[in-house]
C-alpha positions as CSV (number, residue, x, y, z in Angstrom):
1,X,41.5,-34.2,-0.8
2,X,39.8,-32.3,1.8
3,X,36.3,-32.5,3.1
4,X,35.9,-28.7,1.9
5,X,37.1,-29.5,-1.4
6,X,34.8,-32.4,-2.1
7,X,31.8,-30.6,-0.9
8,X,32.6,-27.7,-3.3
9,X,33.0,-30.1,-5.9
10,X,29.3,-31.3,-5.0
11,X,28.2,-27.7,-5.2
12,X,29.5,-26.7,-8.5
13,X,29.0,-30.5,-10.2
14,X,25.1,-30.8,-8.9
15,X,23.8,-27.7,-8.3
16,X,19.9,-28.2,-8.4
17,X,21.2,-31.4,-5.8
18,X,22.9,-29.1,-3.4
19,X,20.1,-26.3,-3.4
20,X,17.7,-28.7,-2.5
21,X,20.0,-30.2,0.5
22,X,20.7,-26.5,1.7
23,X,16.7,-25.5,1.6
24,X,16.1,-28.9,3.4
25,X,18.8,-28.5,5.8
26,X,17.1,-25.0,6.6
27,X,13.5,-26.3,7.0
28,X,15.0,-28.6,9.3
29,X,17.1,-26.3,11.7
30,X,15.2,-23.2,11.3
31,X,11.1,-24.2,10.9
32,X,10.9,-27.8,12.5
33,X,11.1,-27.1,16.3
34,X,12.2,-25.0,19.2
35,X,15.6,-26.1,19.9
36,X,18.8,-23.6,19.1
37,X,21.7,-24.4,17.0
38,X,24.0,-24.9,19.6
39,X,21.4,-27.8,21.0
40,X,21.0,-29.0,17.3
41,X,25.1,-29.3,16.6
42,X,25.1,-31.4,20.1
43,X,22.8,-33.9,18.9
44,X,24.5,-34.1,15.5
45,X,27.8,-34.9,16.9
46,X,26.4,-37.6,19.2
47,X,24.4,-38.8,15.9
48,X,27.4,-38.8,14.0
49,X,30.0,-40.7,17.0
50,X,27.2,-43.0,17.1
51,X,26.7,-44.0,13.7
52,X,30.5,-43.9,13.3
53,X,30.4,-41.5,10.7
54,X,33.7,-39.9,11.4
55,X,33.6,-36.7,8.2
56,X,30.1,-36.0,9.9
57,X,31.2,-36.0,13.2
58,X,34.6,-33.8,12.2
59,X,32.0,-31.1,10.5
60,X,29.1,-31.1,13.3
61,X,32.1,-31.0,16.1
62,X,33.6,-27.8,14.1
63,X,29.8,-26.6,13.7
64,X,29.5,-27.0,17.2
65,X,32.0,-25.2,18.6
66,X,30.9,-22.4,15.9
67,X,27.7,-22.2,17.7
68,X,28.8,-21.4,21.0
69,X,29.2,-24.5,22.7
70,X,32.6,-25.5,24.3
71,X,34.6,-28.3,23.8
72,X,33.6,-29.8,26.6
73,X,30.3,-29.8,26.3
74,X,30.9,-31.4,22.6
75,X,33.0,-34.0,24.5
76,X,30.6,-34.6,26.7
77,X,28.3,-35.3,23.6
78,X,30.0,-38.0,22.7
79,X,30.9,-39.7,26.1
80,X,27.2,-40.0,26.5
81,X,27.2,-41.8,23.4
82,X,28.5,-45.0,24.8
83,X,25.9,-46.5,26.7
84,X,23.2,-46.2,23.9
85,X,25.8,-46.9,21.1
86,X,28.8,-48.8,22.7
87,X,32.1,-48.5,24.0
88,X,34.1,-49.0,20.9
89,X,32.4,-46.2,18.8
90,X,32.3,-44.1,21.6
91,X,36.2,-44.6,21.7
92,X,36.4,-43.9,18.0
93,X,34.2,-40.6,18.2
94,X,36.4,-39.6,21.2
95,X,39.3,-40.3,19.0
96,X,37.7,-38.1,16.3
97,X,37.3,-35.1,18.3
98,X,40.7,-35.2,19.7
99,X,42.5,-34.8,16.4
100,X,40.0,-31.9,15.6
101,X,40.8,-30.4,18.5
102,X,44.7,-30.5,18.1
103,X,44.3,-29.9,14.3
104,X,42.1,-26.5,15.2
105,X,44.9,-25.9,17.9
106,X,47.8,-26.1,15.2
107,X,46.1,-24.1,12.9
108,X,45.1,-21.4,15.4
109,X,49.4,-21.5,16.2
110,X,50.0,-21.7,12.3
């Protein structure tokens, strides 16, 4: 099962749930401060490749890079991550976005 598929399922399974996570979500980014998406997806991934939250991290790294930022500025994201968080999860993180980045790569051959 895929990330995509499970959220669908969320989506058509609680439907009031995911409205109210979408609206939030959009208060957040769009009403609660200055800072662009591309700015907001960089603090998500290092968020997520902190709090080792590796589906997270795939989504806001592919959000990311959807926003304009490049991959090395995402990486960069999370290297930063390993003083405030630790080595070991920055590793992990680092791990993360290297399999995104070769699964986006096979897909974009595929």
């Amino acid at each position: 099962m895929t990330r995509q598929e499970n959220w669908s399922y969320f989506k058509t399974r609680f439907p009031a749930a995911h409205e109210a996570y979408e609206k939030f979500g959009k208060a957040l980014h769009e009403e609660s401060g200055p800072l662009a998406e591309r700015e907001c997806e960089l603090i998500k991934v290092a968020v997520a490749a902190a709090s080792q939250l590796d589906y997270a991290l795939r989504y806001h790294i592919e959000r990311a890079l959807g926003s304009g930022c490049s991959a090395e500025e995402v990486e960069h994201a999370i290297v930063l991550t390993a003083t405030t968080a630790g080595f070991p999860r920055m590793m992990g993180a680092l791990m993360v976005f290297r399999e995104t980045m070769a699964d986006r790569e096979g897909a974009s051959r595929g």
